[in-house]
N, C-alpha and C positions, 0 to 999 in steps of 0.2 A: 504493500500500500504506500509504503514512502518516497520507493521510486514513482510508483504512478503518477503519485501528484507531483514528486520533483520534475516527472517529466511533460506531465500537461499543464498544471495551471500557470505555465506562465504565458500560456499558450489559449488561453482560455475566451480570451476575447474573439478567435478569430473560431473557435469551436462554434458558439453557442451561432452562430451564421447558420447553423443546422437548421433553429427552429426556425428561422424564416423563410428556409423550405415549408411548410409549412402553411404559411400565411399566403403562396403566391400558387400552391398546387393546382386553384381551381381555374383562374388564368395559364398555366403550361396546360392545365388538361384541354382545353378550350384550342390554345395555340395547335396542339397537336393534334387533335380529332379534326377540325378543319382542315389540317395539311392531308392529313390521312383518308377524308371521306371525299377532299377534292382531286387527291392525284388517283383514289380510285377510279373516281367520275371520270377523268381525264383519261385515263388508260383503257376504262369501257369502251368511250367516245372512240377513243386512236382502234383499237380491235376491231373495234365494228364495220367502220369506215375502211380498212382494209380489209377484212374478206369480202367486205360488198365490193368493193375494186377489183380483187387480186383475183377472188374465186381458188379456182384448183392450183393456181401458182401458189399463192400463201397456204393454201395445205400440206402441197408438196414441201415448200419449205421449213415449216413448221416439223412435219414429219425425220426432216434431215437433221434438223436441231437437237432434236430427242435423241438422234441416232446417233449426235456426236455427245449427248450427257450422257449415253450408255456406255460409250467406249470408256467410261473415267474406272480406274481400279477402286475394288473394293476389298476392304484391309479389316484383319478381325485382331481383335486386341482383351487381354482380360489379366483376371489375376486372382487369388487367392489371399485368405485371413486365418488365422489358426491360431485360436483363443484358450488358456485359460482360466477360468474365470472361481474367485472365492467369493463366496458373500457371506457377512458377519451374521451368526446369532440365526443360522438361515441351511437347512438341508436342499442343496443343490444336485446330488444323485451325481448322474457324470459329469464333469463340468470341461468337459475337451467342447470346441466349435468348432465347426469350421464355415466360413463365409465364403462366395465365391462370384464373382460377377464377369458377365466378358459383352462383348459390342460388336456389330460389325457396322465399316462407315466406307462413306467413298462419294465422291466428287469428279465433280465436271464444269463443264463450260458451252455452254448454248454456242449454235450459230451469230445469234444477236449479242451475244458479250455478257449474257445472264450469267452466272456461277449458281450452280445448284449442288445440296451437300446432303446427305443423306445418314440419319444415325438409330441405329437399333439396340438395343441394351437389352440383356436379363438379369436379375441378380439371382440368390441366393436357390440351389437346387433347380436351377434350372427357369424361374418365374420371369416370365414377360414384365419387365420395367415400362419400358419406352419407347414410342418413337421419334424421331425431330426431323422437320424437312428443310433447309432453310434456302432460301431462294435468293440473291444477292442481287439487284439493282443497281445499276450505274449512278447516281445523283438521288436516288432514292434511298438507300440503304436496306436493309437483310429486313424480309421475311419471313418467320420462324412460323411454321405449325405443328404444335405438336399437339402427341394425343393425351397428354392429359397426368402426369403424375408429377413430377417437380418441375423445379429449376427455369418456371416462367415467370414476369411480372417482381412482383414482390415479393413472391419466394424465393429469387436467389439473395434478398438480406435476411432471410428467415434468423441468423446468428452470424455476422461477422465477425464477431471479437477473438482474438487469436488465441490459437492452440494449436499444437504439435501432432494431436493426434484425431480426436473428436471434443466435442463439446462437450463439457461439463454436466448434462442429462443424457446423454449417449455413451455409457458406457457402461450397458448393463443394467443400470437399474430400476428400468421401465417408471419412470418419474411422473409419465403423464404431465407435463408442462407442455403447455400451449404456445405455441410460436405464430409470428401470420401467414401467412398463405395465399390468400389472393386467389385468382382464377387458376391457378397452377394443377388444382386437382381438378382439373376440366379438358376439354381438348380447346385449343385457344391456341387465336393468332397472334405473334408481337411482332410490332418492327423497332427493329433500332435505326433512327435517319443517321445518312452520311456528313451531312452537310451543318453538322455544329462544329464550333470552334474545337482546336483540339484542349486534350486535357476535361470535354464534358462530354459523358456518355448515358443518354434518355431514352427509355425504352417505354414503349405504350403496348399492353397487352389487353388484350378481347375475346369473350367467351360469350353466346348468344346464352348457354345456360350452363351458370354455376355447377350446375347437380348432374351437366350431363357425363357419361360412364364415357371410355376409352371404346367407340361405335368402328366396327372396322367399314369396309369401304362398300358403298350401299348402303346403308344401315343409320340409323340413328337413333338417340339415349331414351328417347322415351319421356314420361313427365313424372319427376318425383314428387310427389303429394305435397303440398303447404310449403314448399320450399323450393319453387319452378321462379328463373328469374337469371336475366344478364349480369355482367359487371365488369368491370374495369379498372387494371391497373396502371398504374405511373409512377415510373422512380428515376433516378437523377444520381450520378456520381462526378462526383469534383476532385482531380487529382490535383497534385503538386505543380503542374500545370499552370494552371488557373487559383490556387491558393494560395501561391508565389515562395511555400513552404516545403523544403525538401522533405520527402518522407511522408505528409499531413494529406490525408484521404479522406474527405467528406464522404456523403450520402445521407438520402432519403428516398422514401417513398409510401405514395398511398393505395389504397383499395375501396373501390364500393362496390360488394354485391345486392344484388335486387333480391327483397323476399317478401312475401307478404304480410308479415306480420311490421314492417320497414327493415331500412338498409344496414346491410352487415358493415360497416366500416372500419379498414386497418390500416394504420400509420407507423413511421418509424423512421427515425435520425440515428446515427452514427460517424463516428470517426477513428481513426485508427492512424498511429503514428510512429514510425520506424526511423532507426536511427544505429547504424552500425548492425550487429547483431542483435538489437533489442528494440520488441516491438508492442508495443500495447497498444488497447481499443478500450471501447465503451460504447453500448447502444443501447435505445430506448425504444420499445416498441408498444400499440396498445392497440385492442379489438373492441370492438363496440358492436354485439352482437343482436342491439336494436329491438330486443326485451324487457321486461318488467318485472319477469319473474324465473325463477331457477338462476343460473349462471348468465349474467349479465355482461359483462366485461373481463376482461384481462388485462394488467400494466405491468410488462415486463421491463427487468432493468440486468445489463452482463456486462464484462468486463474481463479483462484477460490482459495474460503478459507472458511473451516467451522471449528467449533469450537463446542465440546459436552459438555456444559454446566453440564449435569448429564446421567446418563443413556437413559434418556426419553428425552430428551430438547437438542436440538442442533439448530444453527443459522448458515447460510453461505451468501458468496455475491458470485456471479459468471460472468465473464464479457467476451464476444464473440464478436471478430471484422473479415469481412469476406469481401477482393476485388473484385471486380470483374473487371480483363482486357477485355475490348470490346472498341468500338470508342471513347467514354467519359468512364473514370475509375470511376469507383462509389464503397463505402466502407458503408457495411450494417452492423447495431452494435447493441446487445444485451444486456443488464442489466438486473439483478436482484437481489432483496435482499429478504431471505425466512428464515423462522422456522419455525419448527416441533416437533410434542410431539406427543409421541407412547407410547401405553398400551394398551401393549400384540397383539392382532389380528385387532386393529384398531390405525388409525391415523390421525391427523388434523395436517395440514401444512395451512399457508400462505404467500403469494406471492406478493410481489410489483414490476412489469417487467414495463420497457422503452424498445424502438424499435427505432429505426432513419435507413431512407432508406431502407424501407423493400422491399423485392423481387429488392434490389439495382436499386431503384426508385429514384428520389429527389422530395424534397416538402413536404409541411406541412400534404400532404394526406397521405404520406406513414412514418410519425412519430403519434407513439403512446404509449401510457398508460395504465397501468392496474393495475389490485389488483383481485387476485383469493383466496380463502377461499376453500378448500377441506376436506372432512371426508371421509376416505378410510375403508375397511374390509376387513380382507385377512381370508380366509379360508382354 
């Protein structure tokens, strides 16, 4: 804690620029849905007007375009996790794991100068993760669709704050803490535009329905009962760049899904700031699940710090506290302290995590301990 503050508050005036991200979201959302809804228009417009010209030449052509994104290779990639794991005051039976995920991706290049990229993931025993399409524009920037399970909108700040190896509620101890999410567990469009200054990177993501499943092609999600409804993300990254500060990483971002009972709302600031081998964060994030009653809200607050010992050897601590407003307020809080040592295509990390109030329970049943041991292979 003493470095932390020796190493941000003097630095603190130019942090707190987070919250007014904040104040100006609903102007960037506005800016961007216009850019967005009129270069669609535009590019209908331009489509249309050429095959009503071109006819069988433009399909012909089209057809060749395709034929040259197929030529692009496709490359498989994955790796393996192999845990043991202790948990205090707690009968665990076997405690070996083993984790294991792989991808296959591959890319190309249209006749028209598109770049299109292609990624498929499974994790664990084999299970369908993912897929992501992204389509690359010239003066427009990347098109992204994917089908629906992370790493869209406001999910990829779901936890910034640094660590070595996972976060501070990931490591075992099924914590049940709430993080935000956004349209990421949907299938949803994002683009990120080309044409901002460098050093700022703004992504706007689109789900016609929150609730809809991973639908394969033909097909579509169906209507989930009392919870059928669009939404929209927007988030914003400020590097060193544009913060005029070596090392010093802003970010924010928002969410609103549509539900009937009213809107899900998620926001969240952060910064994170490096400095030789030593890097610390801090974010804040909170949901507003646009109820009255049962679980209301969420205001998460984490914070982290690691330090690279050498190339191979790095240590961090990382600390996550998560409210939950409902009829009794309960506060569910993460610890942990980890290092890691990497050479080359393998890794062994370990992990000593605390839990208090998990799944924002009380009582001595829902506080816990551990200590996880890992040897990873990335191939």
């Amino acid at each position: 804690m003493v470095i932390i503050s020796v190493v941000i508050i003097p630095h603190i005036a130019k942090i707190t620029v987070l919250y007014g991200f904040l104040n100006f979201f609903e102007c960037l959302e506005c800016y961007f849905t216009t850019i967005h809804m009129n270069n669609n228009n535009k590019k209908e417009n331009i489509i249309m007007n050429k095959l009503t010209k071109l006819g069988v030449s433009a399909l012909c052509g089209s057809l060749a375009a395709v034929s040259s994104a197929n030529a692009g290779e496709l490359s498989a990639s994955g790796g393996v996790d192999m845990t043991w794991i202790s948990m205090d005051d707690e009968i665990t039976g076997n405690p070996i794991g083993i984790g294991s995920n792989y991808s296959l991706s591959g890319s190309g290049e249209l006749d028209n100068g598109w770049g299109v990229a292609l990624t498929i993931a499974a994790t664990n025993q084999m299970a369908y993760s993912n897929t992501n399409v992204v389509v690359t524009i010239p003066a427009i920037g990347d098109l992204r669709i994917s089908h629906g399970v992370s790493g869209s909108g406001i999910d990829r700040m779901d936890d910034v704050t640094p660590n070595v190896w996972e976060e501070a509620y990931a490591t075992g101890l099924s914590t049940g803490i709430n993080t935000v999410g956004g349209v990421s567990g949907s299938t949803n469009i994002e683009w990120t535009p080309n044409m901002l200054p460098d050093g700022i990177t703004a992504r706007v993501a689109y789900t016609p329905d929150h609730t809809g499943s991973a639908s394969n092609d033909k097909g579509y999600s169906g209507y989930a009962s009392g919870n059928h409804g669009n939404g929209y993300d927007v988030t914003v990254v400020v590097s060193d760049a544009i913060t005029g500060m070596s090392g010093l990483t802003v970010g924010a971002g928002m969410s609103n899904r549509n539900v009937p009972a009213g809107d899900i709302e998620e926001q969240t600031v952060y910064a994170t700031y490096a400095i030789g081998g030593l890097t610390v964060g801090y974010q804040w994030s909170e949901e507003d699940l646009g109820t009255t009653t049962g679980a209301q809200q969420y205001d998460n607050d984490g914070y982290g710090i690691t330090f690279a010992i050498n190339d191979d050897l790095s240590v961090g601590y990382n600390h996550y506290e998560s409210e939950q407003t409902n009829s009794t307020n309960v506060t569910a809080e993460a610890t942990s302290f980890q290092i890691a040592y990497s050479m080359g295509g393998a890794s062994i990390r370990l992990a000593e995590g605390q839990a208090d109030n998990m799944d924002y329970n009380t009582g001595a049943a829902y506080d816990r301990d551990n200590t996880v041991l890992s040897v990873s292979l990335a191939f």
